[in-house]
C-alpha positions in Angstrom: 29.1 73.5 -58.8 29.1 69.5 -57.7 32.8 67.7 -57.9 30.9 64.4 -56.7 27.9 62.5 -55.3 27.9 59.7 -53.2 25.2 57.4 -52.1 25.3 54.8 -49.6 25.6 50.7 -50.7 24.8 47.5 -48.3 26.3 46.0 -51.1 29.1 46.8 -53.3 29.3 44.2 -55.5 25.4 44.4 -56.3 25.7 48.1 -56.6 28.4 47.6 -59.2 26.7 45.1 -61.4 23.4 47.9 -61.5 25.4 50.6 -62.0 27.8 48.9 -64.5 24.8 48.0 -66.7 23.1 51.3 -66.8 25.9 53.4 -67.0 26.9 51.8 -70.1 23.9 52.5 -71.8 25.2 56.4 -71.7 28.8 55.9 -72.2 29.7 55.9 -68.8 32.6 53.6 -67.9 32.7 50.8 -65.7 33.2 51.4 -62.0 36.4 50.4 -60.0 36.3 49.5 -56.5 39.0 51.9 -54.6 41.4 51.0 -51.7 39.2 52.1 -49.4 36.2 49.7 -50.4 34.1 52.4 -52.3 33.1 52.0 -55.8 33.8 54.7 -58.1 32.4 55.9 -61.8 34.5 59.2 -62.9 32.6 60.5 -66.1 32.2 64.1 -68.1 34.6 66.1 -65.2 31.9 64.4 -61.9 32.5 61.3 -59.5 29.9 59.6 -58.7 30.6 57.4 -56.0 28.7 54.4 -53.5 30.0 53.4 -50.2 29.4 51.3 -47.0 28.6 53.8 -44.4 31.5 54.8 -42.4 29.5 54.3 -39.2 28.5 50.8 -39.6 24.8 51.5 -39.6 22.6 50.2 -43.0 23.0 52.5 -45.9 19.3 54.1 -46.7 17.9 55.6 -49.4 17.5 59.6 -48.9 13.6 60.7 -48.7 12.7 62.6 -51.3 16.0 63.0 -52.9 16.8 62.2 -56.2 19.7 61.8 -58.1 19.5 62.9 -61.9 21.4 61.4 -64.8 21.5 63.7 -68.1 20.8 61.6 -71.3 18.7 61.2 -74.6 15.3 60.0 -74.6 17.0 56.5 -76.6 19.5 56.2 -74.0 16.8 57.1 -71.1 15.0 53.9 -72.4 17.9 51.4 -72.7 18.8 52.9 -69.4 15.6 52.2 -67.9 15.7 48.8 -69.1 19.6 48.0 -67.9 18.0 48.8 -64.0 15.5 46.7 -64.0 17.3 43.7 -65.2 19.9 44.2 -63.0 18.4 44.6 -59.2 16.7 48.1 -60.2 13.0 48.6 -59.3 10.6 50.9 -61.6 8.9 54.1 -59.7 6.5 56.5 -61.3 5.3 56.8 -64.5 6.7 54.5 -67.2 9.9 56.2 -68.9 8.5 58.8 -71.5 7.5 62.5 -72.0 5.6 64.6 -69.1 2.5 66.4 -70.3 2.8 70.5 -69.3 7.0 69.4 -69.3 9.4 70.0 -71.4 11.4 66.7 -69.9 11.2 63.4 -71.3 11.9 61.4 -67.6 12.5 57.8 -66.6 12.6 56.9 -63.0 14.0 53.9 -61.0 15.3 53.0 -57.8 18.9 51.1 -57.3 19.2 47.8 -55.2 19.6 50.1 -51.9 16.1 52.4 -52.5 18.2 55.5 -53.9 15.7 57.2 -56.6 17.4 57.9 -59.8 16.6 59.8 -62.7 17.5 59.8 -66.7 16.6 63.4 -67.6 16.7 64.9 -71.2 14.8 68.2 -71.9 13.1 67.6 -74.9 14.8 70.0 -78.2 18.3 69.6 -76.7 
C-alpha cells in the first residue's frame, strides 16, 4: 500500500547520523543525501525519507503519529540502544513485551520529536 514516508528534519545532518545508527542495527543501509537536500534510506521495496520543509516553517513532530519499523525483538534492542546514543530520546515503557499483546515494542523519538517504533509480533 505505502511506496514511502517522509518526515520532516531541522537538521539533516543530525537526522542522518540517528538514522544511520539505528538502521544499521536492522540491515538497513546508510542514507544518502539527494540533489534536492533530502536524505533518503531505500530498504525491502519502501523509501523512507526526511526533509527540510518546503515552506520554510520548523519541521514538527506529528501528534499522535507514529512511524513503525518491523524487526526482531534482538534487533528492537540494539535498535533501541543505537537512538539514544545518537540524539534519540526514550518514550514509553522500556523496549520489551506488552502484557495482553502479542508485540514485543520499543519506542523512541528522533532528534526532531517524530515517535518511532521497532515492532515484532512475538512467534513470527
Amino acid at each position: 500500500m505505502f511506496s514511502h514516508v517522509m518526515l520532516g528534519s531541522n537538521d539533516i545532518a543530525r537526522s542522518k547520523a540517528f538514522y544511520d545508527a539505528t538502521f544499521a542495527t536492522f540491515g538497513g543501509p546508510e542514507g544518502f543525501v539527494d540533489p534536492a537536500g533530502r536524505l533518503v534510506y531505500p530498504h525491502n521495496g519502501g523509501i523512507f525519507i526526511l526533509s527540510v520543509p518546503i515552506n520554510g516553517e520548523p519541521a514538527c513532530a506529528a501528534n499522535g503519529g507514529t512511524i513503525g519499523f518491523a524487526m526482531t525483538p534482538d534487533q528492537a534492542d540494539a535498535w533501541y540502544a543505537a537512538g539514544a546514543a545518537n540524539g534519540g530520546v526514550p518514550c514509553e515503557d522500556p523496549p520489551g513485551p506488552r502484557e495482553g499483546s502479542p508485540y514485543y515494542l520499543a519506542y523512541l523519538r528522533d532528534p526532531d520529536g517524530n515517535k518511532l517504533c521497532a515492532l515484532n509480533v512475538i512467534g513470527s
